[in-house]
Each structure stands twice: as C-alpha cells, then as structure tokens.
Backbone and ligand atoms as CSV (ligand in chain L), in Angstrom:
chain,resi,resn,atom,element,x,y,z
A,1,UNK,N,N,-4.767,-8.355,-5.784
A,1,UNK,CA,C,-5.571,-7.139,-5.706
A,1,UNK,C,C,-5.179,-6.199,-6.848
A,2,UNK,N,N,-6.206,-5.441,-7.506
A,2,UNK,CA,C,-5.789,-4.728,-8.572
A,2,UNK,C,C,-5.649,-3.662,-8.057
A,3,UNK,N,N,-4.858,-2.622,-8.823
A,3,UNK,CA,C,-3.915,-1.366,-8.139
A,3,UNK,C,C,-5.417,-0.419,-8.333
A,4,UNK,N,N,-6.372,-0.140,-8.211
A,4,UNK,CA,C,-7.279,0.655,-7.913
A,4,UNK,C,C,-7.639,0.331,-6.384
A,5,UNK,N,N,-8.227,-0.839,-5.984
A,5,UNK,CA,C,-8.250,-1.433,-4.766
A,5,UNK,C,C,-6.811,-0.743,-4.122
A,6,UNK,N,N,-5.909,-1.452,-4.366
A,6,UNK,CA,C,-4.277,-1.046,-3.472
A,6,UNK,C,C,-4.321,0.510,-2.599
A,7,UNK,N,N,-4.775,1.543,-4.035
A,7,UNK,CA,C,-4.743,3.064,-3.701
A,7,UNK,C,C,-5.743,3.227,-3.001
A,8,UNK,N,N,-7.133,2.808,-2.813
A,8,UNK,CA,C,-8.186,3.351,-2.250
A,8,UNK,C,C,-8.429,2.477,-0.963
A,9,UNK,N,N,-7.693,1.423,-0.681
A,9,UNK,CA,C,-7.264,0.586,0.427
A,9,UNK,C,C,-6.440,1.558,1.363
A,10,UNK,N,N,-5.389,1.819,0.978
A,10,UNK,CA,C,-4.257,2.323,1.472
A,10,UNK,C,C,-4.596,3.870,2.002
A,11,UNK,N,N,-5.424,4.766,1.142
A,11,UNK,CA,C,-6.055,6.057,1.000
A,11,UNK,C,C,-6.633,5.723,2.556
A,12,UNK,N,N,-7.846,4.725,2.316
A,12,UNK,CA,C,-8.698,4.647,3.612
A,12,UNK,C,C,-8.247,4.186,4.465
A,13,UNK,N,N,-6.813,3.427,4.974
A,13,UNK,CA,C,-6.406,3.330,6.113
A,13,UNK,C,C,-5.714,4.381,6.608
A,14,UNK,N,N,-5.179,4.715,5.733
A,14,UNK,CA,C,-4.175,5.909,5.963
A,14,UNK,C,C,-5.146,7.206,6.566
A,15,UNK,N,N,-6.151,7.488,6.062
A,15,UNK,CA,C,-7.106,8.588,6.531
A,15,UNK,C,C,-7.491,8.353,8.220
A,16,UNK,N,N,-8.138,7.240,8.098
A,16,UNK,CA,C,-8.204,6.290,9.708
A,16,UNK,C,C,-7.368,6.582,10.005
A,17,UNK,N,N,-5.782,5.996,9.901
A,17,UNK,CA,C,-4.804,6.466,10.713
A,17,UNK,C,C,-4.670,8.128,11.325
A,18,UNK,N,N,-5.306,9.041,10.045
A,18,UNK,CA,C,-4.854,10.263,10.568
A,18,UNK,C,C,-6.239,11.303,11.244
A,19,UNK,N,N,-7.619,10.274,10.963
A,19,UNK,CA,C,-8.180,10.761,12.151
A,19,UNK,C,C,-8.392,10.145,13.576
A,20,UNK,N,N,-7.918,9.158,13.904
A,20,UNK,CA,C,-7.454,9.233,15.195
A,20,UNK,C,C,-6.535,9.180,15.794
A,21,UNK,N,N,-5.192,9.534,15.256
A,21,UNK,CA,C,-4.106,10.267,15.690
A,21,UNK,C,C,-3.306,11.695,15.175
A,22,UNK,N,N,-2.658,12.097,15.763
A,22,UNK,CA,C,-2.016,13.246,15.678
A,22,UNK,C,C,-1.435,13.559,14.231
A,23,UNK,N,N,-1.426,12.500,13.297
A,23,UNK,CA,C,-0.695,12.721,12.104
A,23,UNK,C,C,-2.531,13.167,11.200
A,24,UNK,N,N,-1.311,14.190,10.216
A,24,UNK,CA,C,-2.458,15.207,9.346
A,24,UNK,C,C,-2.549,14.324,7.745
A,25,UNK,N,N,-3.878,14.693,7.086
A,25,UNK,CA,C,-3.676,14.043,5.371
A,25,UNK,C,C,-3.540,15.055,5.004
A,26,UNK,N,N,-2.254,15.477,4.879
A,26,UNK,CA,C,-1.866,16.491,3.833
A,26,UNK,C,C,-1.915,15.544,2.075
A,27,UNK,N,N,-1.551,16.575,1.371
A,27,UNK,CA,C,-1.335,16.242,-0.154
A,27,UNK,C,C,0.198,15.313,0.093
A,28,UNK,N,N,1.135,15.966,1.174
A,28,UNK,CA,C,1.977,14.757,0.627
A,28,UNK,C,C,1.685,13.927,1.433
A,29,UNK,N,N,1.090,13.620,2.453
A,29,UNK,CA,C,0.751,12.191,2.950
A,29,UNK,C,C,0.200,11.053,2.218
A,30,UNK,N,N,-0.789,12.275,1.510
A,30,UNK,CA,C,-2.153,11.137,0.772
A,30,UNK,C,C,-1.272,10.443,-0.555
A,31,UNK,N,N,-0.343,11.700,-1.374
A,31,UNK,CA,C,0.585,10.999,-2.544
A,31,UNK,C,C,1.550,9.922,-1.780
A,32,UNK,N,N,2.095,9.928,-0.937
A,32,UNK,CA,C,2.490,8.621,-0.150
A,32,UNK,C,C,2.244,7.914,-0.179
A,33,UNK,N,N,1.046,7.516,0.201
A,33,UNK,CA,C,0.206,6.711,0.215
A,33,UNK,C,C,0.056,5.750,-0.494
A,34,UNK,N,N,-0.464,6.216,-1.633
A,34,UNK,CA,C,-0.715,5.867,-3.235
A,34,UNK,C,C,0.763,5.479,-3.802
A,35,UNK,N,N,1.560,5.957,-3.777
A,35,UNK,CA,C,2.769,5.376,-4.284
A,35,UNK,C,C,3.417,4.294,-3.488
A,36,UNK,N,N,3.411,4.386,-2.113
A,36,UNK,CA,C,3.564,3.124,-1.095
A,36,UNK,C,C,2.673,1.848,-1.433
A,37,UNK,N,N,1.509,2.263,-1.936
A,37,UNK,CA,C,0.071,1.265,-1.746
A,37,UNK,C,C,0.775,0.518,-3.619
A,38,UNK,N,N,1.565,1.222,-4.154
A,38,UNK,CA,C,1.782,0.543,-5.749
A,38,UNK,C,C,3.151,-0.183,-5.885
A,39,UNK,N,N,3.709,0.665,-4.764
A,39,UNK,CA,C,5.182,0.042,-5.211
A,39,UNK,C,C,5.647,-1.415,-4.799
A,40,UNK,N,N,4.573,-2.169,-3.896
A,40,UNK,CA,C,5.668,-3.453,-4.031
A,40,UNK,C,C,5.566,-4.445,-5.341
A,41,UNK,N,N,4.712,-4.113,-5.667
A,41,UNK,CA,C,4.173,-4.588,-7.330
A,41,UNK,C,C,5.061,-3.994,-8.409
A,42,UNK,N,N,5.908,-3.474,-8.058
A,42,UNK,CA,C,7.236,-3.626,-9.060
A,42,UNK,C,C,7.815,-4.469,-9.614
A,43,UNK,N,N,7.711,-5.532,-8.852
A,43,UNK,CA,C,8.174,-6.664,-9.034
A,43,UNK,C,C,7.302,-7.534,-10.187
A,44,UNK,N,N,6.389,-6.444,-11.011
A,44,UNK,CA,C,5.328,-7.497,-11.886
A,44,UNK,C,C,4.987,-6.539,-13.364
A,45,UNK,N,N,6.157,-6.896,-14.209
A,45,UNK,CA,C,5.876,-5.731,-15.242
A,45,UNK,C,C,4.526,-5.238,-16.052
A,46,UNK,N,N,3.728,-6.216,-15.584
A,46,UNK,CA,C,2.216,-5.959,-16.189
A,46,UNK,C,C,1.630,-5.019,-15.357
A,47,UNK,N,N,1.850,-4.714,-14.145
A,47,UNK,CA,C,1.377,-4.293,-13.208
A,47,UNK,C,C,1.171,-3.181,-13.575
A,48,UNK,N,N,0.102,-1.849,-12.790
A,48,UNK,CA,C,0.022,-0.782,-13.350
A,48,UNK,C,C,1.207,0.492,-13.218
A,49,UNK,N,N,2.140,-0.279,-11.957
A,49,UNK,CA,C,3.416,0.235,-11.622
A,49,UNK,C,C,4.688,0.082,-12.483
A,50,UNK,N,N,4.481,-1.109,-12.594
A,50,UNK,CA,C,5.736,-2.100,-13.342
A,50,UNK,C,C,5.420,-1.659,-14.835
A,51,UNK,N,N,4.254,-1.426,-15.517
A,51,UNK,CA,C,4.038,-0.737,-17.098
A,51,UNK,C,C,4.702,0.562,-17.088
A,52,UNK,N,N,4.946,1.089,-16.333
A,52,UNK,CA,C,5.624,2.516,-15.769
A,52,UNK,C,C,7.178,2.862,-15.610
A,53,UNK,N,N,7.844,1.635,-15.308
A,53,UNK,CA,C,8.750,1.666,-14.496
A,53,UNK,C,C,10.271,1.449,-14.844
A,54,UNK,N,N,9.897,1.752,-16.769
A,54,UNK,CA,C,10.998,2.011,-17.822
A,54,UNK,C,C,11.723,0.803,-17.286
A,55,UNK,N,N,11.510,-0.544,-17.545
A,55,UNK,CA,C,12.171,-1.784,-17.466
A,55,UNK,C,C,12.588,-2.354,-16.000
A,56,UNK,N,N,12.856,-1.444,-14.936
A,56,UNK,CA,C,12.421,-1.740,-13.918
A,56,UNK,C,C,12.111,-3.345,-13.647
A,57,UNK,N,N,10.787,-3.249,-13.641
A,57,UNK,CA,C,10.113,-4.192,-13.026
A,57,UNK,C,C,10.509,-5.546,-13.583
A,58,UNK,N,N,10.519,-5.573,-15.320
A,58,UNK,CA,C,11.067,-6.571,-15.464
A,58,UNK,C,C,12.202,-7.602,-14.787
A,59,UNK,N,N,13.387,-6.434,-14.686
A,59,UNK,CA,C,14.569,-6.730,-14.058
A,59,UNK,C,C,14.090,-7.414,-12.605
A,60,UNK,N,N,13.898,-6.948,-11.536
A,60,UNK,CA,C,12.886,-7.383,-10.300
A,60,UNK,C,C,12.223,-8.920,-10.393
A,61,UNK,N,N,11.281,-8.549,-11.948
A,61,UNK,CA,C,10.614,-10.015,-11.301
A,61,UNK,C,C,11.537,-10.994,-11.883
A,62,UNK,N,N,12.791,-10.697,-12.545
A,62,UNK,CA,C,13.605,-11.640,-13.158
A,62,UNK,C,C,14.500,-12.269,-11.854
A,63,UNK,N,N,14.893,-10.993,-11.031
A,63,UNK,CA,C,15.718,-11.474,-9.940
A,63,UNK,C,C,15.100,-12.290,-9.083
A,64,UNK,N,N,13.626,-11.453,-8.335
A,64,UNK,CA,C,13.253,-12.418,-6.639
A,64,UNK,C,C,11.854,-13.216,-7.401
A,65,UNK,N,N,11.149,-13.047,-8.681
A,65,UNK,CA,C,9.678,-13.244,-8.838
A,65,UNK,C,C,9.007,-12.389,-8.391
A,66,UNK,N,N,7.423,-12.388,-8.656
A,66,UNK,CA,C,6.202,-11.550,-8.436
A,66,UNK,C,C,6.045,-12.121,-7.318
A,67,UNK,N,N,5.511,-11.007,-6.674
A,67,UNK,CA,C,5.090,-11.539,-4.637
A,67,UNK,C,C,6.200,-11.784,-4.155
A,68,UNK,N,N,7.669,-12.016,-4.623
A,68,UNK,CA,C,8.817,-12.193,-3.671
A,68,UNK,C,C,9.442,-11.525,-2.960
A,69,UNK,N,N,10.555,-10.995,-3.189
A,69,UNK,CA,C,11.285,-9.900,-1.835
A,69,UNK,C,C,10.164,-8.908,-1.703
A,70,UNK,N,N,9.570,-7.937,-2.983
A,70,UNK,CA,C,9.197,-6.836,-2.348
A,70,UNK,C,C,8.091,-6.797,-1.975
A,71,UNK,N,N,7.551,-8.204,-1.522
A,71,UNK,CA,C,6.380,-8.843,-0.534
A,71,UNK,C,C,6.534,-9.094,0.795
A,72,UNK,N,N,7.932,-8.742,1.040
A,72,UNK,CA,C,8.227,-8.942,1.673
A,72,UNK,C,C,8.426,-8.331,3.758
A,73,UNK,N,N,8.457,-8.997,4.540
A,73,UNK,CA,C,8.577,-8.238,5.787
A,73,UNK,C,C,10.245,-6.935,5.646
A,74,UNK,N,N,11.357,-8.351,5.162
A,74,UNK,CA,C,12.362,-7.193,4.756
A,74,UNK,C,C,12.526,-6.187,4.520
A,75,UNK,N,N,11.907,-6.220,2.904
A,75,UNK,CA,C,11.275,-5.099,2.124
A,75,UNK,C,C,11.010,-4.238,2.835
A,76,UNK,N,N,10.239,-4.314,3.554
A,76,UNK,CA,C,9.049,-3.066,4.262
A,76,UNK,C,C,9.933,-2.481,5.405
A,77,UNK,N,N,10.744,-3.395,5.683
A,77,UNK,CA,C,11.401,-3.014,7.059
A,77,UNK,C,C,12.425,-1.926,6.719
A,78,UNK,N,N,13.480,-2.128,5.731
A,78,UNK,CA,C,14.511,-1.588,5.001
A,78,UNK,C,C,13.882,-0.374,4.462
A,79,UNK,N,N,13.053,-0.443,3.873
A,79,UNK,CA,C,12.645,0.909,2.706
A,79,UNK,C,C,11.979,2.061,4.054
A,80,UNK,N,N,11.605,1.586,4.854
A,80,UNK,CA,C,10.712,2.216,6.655
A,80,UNK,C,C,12.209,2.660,7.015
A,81,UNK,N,N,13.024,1.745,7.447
A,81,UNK,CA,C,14.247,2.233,8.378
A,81,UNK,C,C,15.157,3.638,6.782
A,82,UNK,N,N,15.243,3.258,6.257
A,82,UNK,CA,C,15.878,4.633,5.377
A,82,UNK,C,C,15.400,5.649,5.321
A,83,UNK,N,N,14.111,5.323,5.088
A,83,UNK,CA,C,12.932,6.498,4.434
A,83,UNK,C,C,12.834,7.446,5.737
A,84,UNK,N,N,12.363,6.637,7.122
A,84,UNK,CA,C,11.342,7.332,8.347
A,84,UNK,C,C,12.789,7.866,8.640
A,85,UNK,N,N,13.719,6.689,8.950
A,85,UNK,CA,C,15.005,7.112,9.850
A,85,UNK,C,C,15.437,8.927,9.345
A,86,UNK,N,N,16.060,8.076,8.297
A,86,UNK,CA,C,16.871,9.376,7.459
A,86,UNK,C,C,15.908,10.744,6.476
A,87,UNK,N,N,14.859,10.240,6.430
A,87,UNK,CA,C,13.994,11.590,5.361
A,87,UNK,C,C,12.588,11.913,6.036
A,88,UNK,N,N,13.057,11.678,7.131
A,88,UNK,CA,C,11.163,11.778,7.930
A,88,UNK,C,C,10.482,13.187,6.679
A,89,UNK,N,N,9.077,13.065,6.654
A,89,UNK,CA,C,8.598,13.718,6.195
A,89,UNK,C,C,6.784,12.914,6.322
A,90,UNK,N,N,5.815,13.587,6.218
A,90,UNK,CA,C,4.485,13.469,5.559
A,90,UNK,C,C,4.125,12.535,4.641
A,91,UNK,N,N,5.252,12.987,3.458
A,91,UNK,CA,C,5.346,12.157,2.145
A,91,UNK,C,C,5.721,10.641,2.474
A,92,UNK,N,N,7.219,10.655,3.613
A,92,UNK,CA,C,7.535,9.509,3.668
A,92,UNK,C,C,6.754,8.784,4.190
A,93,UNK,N,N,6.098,8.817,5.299
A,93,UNK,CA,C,5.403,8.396,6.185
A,93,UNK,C,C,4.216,7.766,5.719
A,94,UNK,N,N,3.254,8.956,4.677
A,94,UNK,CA,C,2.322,8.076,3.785
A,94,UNK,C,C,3.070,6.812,2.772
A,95,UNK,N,N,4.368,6.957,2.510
A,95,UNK,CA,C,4.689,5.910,1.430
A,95,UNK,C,C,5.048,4.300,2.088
A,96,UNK,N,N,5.358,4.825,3.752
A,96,UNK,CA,C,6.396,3.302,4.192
A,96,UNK,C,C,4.664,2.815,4.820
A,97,UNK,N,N,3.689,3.459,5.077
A,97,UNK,CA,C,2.741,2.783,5.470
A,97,UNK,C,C,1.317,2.484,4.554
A,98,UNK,N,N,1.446,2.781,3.655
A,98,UNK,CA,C,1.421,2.622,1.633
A,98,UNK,C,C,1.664,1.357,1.911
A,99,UNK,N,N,2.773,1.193,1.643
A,99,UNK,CA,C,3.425,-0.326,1.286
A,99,UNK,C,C,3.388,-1.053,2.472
A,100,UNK,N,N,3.329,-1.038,3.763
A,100,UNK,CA,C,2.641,-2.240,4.502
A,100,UNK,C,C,1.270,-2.285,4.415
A,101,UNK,N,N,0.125,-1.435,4.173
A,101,UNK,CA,C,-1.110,-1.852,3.789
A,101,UNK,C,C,-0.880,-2.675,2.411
A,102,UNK,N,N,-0.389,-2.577,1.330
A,102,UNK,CA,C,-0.055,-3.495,0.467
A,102,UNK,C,C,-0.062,-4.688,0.536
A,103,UNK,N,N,1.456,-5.023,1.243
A,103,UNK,CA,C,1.597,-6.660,2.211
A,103,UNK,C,C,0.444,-7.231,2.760
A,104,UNK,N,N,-0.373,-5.882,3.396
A,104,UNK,CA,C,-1.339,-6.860,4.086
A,104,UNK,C,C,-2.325,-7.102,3.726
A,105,UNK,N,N,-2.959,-6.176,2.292
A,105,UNK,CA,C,-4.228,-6.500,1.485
A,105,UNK,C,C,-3.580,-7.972,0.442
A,106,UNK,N,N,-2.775,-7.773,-0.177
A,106,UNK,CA,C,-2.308,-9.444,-0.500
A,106,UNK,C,C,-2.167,-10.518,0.220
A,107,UNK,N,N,-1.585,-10.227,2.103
A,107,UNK,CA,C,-1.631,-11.271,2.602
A,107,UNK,C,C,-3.127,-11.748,2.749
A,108,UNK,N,N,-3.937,-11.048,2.297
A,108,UNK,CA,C,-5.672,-10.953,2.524
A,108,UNK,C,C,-5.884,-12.219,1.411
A,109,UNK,N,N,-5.101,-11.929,0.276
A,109,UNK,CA,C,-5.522,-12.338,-0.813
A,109,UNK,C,C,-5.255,-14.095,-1.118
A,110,UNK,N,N,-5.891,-14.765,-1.750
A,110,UNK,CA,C,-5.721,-16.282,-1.919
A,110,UNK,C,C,-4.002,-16.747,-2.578
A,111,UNK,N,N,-3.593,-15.938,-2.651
A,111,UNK,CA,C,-2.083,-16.095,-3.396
A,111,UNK,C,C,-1.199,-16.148,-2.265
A,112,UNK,N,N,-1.078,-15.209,-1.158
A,112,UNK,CA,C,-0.677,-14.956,-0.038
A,112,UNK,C,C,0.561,-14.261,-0.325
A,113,UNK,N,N,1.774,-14.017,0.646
A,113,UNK,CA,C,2.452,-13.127,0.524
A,113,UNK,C,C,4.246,-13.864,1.453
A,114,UNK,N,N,4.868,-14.118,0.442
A,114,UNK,CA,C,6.135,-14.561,1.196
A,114,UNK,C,C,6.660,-13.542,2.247
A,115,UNK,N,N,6.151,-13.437,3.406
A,115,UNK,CA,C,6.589,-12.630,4.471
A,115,UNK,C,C,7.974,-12.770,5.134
A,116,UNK,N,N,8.123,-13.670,5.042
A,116,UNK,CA,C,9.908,-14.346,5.747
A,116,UNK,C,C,10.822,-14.359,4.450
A,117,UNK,N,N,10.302,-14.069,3.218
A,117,UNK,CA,C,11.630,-13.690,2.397
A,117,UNK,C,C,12.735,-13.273,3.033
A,118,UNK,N,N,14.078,-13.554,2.922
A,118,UNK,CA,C,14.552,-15.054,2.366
A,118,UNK,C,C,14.876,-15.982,3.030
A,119,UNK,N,N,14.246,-15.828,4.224
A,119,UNK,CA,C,14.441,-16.959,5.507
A,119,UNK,C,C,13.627,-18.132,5.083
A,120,UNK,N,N,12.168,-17.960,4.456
A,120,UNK,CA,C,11.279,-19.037,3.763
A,120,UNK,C,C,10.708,-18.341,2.729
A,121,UNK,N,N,10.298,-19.355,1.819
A,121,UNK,CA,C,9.443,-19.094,0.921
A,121,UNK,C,C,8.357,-19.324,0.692
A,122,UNK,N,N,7.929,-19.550,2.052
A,122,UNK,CA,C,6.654,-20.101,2.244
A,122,UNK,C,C,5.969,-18.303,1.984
A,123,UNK,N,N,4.311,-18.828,1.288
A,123,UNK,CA,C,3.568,-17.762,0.959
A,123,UNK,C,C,2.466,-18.202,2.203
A,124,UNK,N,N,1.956,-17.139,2.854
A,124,UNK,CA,C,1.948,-16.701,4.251
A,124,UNK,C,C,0.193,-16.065,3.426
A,125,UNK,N,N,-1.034,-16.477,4.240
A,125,UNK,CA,C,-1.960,-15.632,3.812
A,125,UNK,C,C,-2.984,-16.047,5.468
A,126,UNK,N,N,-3.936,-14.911,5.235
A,126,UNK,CA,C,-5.270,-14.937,5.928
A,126,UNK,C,C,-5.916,-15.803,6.082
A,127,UNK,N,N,-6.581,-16.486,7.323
A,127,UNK,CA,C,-7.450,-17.408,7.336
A,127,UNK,C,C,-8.888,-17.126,6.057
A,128,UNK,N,N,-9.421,-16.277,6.181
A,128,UNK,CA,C,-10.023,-15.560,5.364
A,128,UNK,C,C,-9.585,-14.742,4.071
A,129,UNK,N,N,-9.450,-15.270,2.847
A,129,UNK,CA,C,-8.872,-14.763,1.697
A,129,UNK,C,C,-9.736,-14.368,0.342
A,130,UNK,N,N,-9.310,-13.537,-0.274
A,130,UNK,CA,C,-10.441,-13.080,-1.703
A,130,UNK,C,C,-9.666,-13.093,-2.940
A,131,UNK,N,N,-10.369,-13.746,-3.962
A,131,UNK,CA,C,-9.551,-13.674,-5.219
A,131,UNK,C,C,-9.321,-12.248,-6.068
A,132,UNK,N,N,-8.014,-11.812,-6.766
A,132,UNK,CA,C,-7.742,-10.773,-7.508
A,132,UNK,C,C,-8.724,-10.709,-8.422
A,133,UNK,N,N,-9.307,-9.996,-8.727
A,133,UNK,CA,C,-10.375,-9.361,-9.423
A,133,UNK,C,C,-11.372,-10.109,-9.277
A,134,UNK,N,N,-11.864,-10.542,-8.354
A,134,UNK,CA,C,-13.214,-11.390,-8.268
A,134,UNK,C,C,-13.941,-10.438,-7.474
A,135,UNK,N,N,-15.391,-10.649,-7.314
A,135,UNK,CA,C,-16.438,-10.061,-7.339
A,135,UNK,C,C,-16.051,-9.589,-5.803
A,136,UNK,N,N,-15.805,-10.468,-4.904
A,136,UNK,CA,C,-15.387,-10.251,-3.082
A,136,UNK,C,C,-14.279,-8.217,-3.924
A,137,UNK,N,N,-13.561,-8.606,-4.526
A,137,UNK,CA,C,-12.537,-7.532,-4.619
A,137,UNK,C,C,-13.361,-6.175,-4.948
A,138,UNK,N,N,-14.212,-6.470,-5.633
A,138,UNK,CA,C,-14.861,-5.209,-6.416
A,138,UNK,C,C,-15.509,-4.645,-5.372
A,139,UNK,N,N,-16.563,-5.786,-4.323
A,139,UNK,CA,C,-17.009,-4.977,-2.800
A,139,UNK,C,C,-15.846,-4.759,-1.956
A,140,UNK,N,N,-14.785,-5.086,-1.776
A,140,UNK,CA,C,-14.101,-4.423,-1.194
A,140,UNK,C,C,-13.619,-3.128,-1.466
A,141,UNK,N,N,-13.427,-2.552,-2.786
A,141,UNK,CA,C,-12.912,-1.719,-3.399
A,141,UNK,C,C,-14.147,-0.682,-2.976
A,142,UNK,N,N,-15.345,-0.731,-3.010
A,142,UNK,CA,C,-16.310,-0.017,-2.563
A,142,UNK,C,C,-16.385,0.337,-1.375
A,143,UNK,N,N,-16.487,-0.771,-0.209
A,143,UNK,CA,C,-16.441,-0.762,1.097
A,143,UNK,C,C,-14.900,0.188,1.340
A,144,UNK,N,N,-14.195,0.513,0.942
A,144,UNK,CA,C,-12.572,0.988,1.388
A,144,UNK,C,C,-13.168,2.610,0.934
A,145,UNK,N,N,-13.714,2.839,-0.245
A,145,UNK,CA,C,-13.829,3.898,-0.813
A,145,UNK,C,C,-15.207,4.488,0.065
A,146,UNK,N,N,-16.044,4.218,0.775
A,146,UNK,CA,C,-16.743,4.644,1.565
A,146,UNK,C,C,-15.680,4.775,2.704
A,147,UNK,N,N,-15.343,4.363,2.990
A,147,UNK,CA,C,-14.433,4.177,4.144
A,147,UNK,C,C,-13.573,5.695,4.394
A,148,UNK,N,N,-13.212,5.731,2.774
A,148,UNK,CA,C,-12.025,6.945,3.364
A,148,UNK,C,C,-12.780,8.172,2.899
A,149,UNK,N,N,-14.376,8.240,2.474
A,149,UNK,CA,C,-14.952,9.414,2.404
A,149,UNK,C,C,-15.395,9.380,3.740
A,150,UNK,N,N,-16.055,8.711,4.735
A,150,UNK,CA,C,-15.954,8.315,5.539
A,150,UNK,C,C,-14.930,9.556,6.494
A,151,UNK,N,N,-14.356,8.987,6.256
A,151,UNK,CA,C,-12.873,9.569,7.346
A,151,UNK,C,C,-12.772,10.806,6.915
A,152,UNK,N,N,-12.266,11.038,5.774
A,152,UNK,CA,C,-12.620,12.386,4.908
A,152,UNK,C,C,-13.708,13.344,5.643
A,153,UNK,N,N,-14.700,13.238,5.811
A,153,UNK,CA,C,-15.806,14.169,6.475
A,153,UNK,C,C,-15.722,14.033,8.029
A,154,UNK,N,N,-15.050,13.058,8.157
A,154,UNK,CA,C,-15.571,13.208,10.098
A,154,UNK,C,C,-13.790,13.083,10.641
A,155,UNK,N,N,-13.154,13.604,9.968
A,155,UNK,CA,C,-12.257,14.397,10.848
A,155,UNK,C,C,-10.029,14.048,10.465
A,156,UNK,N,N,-10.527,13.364,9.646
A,156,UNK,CA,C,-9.215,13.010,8.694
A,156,UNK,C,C,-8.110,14.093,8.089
A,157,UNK,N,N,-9.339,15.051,7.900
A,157,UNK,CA,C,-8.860,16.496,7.554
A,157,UNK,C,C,-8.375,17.579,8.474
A,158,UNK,N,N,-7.513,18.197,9.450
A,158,UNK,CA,C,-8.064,19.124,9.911
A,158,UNK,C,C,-7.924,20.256,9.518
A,159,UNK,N,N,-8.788,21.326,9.694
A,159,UNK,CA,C,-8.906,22.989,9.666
A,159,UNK,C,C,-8.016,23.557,8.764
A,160,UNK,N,N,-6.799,23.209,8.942
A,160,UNK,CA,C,-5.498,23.822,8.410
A,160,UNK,C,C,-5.245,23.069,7.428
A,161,UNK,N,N,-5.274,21.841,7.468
A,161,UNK,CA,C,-4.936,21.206,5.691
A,161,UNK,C,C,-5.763,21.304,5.297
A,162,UNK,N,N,-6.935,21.719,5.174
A,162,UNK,CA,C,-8.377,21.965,4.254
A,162,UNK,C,C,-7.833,22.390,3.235
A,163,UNK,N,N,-7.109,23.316,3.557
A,163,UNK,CA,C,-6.139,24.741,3.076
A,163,UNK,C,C,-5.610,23.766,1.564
A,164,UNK,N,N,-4.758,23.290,1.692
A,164,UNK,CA,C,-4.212,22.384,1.049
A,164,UNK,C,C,-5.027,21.606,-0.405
A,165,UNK,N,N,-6.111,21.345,0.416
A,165,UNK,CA,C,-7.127,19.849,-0.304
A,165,UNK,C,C,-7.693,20.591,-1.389
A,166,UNK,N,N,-8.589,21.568,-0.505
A,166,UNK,CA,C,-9.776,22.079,-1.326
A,166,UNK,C,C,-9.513,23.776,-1.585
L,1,ZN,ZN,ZN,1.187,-6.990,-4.654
C-alpha cells in the first residue's frame, strides 16, 4: 500500500473509531494517526517514511527486512504497551492505532504481513488481497477518503474540538 492510502486509511478508521465512541479527533489524535499509519514502513528506505528517517530505515531493513519485525504483532504490541501504558495521551492513542491499521491494510495486501515475527516467518495475508499500487488500491484510497469525510460531517468531530480543526 502506498503511504497516501496508509494516512487516509488510518485517518478514516480512526474518525469511525471516534464517532462511535467516547474518544475525540483532536489535532493530536488525527497527527497520530498519520504517523502510526507511516511508521511501520521504516523498515523500507524508499518508503515515504524511511526517505525521511536520516538513515534510519536503512539500518532496520538491514537488520529484520521490509515487512519484518515492524510488521509485526510484537511490534505493535511493545510500541502500544510503552506508549498507552506510560504516555497515555490523544497523540498516543492516534499513533499505536495508526500502526495497527497499517498491519492490517498490508495484511489486506498480496505480500501479506509476518504477524508471528519471530516465532514464524510465515507472511500471514487476507483471503481477499489487492496489489500495491494497482488500480483495486487507487479505489480504495477513494473509498477510505469518502469514508473519513464521511465521519468528519456526521459526528467524528464534536462541538468542542471544532474549536481546534477549523
Ligand atoms: Zn507496510
């Protein structure tokens, strides 16, 4: 999935998430989000994260590979238990659930996603899968982006973070 999809994936679940429950899209939820929805792709220096990430990423995909640890269930579990445990915040909250919409728009994807890193290395995907930048991706990228205007107008927002947005 290309990192436009990732952010506007992640944007529109995350909005869903916060109009039908108690959690608000503030500005730092939504930047959460977006940085959760980019970061397990660190692991891929081409990436639009990993071009960013002052050598970073290189190092990463040298250690586990692209799609490896930080594809991982681990991953997600570890960076959730530090982040939520120890720094609860808005921000955090959009970032640790950022990066499991991630996992799970790749596990979507025909490449699939080593979920049991480092127990297996088996790559783990959807009965139903879509190729990275293929035409299925580009309607998805549309369908997500209706999605979180969508949510956006009918109640994602409330009253008091308007304040914030607009
Ligand atoms: Zn990825």
């Amino acid at each position: 999935m290309r990192y436009h999809t990732h952010i506007v994936s992640s944007l529109a679940i995350g909005a869903g998430i916060a109009t039908y429950t108690p959690v608000s899209f503030t500005i730092a939820y939504a930047t959460g989000l977006v940085i959760g929805g980019l970061l397990p792709d660190i692991d891929e220096p081409n990436s639009y994260i990993g071009r960013r990430s002052l050598g970073v990423a290189k190092q990463v995909k040298k250690a586990f590979g692209h799609r490896g640890f930080t594809h991982s269930l681990l991953a997600w579990g570890a960076i959730t238990a530090v982040l939520l445990l120890q720094h609860f915040s808005s921000f955090t909250l959009g970032l640790c659930l950022g990066y499991a919409f991630h996992i799970l728009a790749d596990y979507c994807s025909s490449q699939g996603v080593p979920l049991l890193w480092p127990f297996s290395k088996r790559r783990y995907r959807f009965i139903v899968t879509y190729r990275t930048s293929s035409f299925l991706e580009t309607v998805l990228f549309y369908c997500f982006l209706a999605l979180f205007i969508y949510f956006l107008m009918n109640g994602a927002i409330e009253e008091q973070d308007s304040l914030f947005l607009f």
